[in-house]
Steps between C-alpha positions, in 0.01 A plus 500: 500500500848470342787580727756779367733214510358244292442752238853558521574110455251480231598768261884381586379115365431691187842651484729826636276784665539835518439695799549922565637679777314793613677697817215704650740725606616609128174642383101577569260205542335670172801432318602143631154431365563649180807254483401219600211550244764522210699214651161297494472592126887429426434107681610506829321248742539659829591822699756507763460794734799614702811647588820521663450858678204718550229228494159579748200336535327773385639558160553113504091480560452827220714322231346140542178637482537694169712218359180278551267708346706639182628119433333255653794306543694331856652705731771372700651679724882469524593668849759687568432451906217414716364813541370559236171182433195587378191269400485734162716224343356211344811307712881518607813329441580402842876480454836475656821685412650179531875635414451827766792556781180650676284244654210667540480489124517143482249434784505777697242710346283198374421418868410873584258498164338142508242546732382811344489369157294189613302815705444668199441195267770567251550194295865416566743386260885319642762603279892487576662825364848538447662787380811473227760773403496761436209488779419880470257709754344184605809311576633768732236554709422129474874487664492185228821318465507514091522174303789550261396527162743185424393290821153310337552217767490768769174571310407149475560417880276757595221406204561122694438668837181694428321160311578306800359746717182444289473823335302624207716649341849646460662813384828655357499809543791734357346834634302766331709736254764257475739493204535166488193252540577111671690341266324239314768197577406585870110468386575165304693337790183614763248355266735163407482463875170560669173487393295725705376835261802759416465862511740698333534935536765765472645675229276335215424809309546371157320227272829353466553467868140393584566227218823390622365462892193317321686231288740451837179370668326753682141448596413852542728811380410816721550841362504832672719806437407461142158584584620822708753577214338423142246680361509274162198279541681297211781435694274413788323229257838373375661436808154308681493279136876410547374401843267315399619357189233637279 
């Protein structure tokens, strides 16, 4: 059976992916079903479940479940701490806040989780995450030390790091809701510079946006508040083609 991973690598081979964000904490499992159905039917290639606050593993376990059977589609979750793991998902990015003043974000809470998720099965996924201004909820209770928008080596140094460490992939992450998505010189210089898979989220709410992050380089454009915020499925359709290039 294919890994959740090489699916990911695959469809990437092919060109930018699209993945959505569903927060279990924002609505009922019914209706992260319902989206992720629509998202399905807009393009998207994967669902990331998570969020920064208000994450269990019971509505994580709810939401994966109905995400499954409305879509069909991966679930990954995208934890927001290691109390929350469930074997609902199909796997987990297994990541480190690699730009956190907190360690237990960086390593901390990965050593507290690990044997569980090996416990439980959970295919696991290693992905540096770093988080850029303007950083947002995640950021602050990430305690992340923000990459300046105009600091891509900062970026690039830490893209370096995670591919030596031998991770799957690695992620810019500008925080949900925020005004300003990573700016695409910083996505250029990452993607000059490494060649490990790169994720890019935060703030990409428009096709223009989701285009611009795309032609920068990004291997995978994640979207999130959009889906909370937009009930235009056409706008929804737009903004996964411009992420995909279709």
């Amino acid at each position: 059976m294919m890994t959740v991973r090489q699916y990911l690598l695959d469809r990437i081979a092919n060109g930018t992916i699209h993945m959505a964000l569903i927060d279990p904490d924002k609505q009922s499992p019914e209706d992260a079903g319902k989206i992720a159905r629509k998202m399905k039917d807009a393009g998207t290639d994967a669902i990331l479940i998570g969020g920064s606050t208000g994450v269990t593993t019971g509505n994580l376990t709810s939401t994966a479940k109905a995400i499954k059977e409305s879509s069909g589609l991966p679930t990954i979750h995208f934890p927001g701490g290691p109390d929350e793991l469930s074997p609902a998902v199909d796997a987990i990015f297994f990541m480190s806040m690699m730009n956190s003043a907190d360690l237990n974000n960086v390593v901390g809470y990965q050593v507290y989780a690990a044997p569980f998720i090996k416990k439980l099965g959970i295919e696991s996924i290693p992905m540096g995450y770093v988080i850029v201004e303007p950083g947002m909820k995640v950021g602050e209770v990430g305690k992340a030390k923000l990459i300046k928008r105009d600091d891509p080596k900062k970026a690039v140094a830490y893209a370096m790091t995670a591919e030596m460490y031998g991770m799957s992939f690695f992620y810019l992450e500008a925080g949900s809701g925020a005004d300003r998505p990573v700016p695409p010189e910083m996505i250029a210089a990452v993607k000059a510079s490494t060649k490990i898979p790169l994720i890019v989220g935060g703030g990409i709410r428009t096709p223009e946006t989701a285009e611009a992050a795309r032609k920068a380089g990004a291997d995978a454009i994640v979207t999130g508040t959009l889906l909370e915020q937009c009930d235009n499925d056409e706008i929804l359709r737009a903004v996964v083609k411009a992420a995909k290039g279709l």
